[in-house]
C-alpha positions in Angstrom: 4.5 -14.5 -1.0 3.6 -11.6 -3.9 1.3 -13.6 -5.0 -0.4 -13.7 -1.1 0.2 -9.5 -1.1 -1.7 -8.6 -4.3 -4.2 -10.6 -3.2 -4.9 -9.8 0.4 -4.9 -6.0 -0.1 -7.7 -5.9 -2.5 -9.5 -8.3 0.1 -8.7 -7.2 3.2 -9.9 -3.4 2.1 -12.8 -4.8 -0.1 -14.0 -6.2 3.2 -13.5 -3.1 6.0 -15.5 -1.3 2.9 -18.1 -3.2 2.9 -18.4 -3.5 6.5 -18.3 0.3 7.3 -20.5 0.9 3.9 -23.4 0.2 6.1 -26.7 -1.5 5.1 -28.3 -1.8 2.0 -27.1 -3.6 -1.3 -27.0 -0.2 -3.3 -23.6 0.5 -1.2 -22.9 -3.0 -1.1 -23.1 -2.1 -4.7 -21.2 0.8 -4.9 -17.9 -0.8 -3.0 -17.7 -3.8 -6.1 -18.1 0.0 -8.1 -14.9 0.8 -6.8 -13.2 -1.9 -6.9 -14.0 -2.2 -10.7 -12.9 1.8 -11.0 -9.5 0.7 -9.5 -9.0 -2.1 -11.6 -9.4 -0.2 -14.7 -7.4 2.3 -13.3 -4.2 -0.2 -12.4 -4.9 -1.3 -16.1 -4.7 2.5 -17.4 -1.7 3.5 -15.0 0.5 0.3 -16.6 -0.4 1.1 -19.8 0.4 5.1 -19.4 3.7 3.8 -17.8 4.4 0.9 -21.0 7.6 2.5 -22.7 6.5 3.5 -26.4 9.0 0.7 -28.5 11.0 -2.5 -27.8 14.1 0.2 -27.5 13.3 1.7 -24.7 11.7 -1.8 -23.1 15.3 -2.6 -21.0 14.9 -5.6 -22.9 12.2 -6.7 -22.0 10.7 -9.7 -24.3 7.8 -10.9 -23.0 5.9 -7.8 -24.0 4.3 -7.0 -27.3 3.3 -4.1 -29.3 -0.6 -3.1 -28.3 -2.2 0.6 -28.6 0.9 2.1 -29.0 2.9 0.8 -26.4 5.2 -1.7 -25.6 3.7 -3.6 -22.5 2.0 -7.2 -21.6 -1.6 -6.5 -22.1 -2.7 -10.1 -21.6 -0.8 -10.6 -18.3 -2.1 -7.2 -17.0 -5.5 -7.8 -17.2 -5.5 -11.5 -16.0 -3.7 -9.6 -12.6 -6.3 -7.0 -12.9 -9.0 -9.8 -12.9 -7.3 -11.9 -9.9 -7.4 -9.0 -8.0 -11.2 -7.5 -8.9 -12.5 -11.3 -8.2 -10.2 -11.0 -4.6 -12.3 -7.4 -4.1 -15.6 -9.2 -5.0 -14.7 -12.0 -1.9 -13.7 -9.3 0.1 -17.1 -7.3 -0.6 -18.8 -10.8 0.1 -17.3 -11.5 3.0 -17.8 -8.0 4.6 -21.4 -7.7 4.0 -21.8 -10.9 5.4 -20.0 -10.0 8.3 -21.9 -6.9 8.4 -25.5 -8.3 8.3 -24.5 -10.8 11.2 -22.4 -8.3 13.1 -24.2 -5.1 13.2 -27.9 -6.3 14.6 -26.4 -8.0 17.4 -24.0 -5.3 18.2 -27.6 -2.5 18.2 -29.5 -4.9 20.1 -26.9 -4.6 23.1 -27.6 -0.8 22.7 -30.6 -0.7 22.9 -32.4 0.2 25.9 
């Protein structure tokens, strides 16, 4: 069910961003921008929350001295990575949506 979360919120907003971004593939552009800004920023926020040593871990094992911290490096960016390639569907899926959405929807506008 987590698994189903972390994924669907970087997918669900990836899309309604690249649907609202409008036309053109330098926005299209921008919104996989984003998404990679917030995936190095998820990175950077675990990393500035890693306790400094195994003593103040609360035990926890599966982590591993890396820059200075105590933390999982390896599992953190593989998440970080499941959820940019989720954003990168999203994005997909939104301009697709987008480019078959929005011409029909100004042709019923149009005078």
């Amino acid at each position: 069910m987590w698994v189903l979360i972390w994924l669907a919120g970087p997918f669900l907003l990836a899309a309604v961003l690249a649907f609202l971004a409008g036309n053109g593939w330098i926005r299209t552009y921008a919104v996989l921008g984003v998404g990679l800004l917030l995936a190095f920023g998820f990175v950077a926020a675990v990393y500035l929350g890693a306790p400094p040593d195994y003593q103040h871990s609360q035990g926890d094992e599966d982590g591993r001295m890396f820059l200075g911290r105590w933390w999982e490096p390896d599992w953190i960016t593989f998440v970080a990575g499941l959820g940019y390639v989720s954003w990168m569907v999203g994005v997909g899926l939104g301009a697709f949506v987008r480019v078959f959405v929005r011409p029909a929807h100004s042709r019923e506008a149009a005078p």
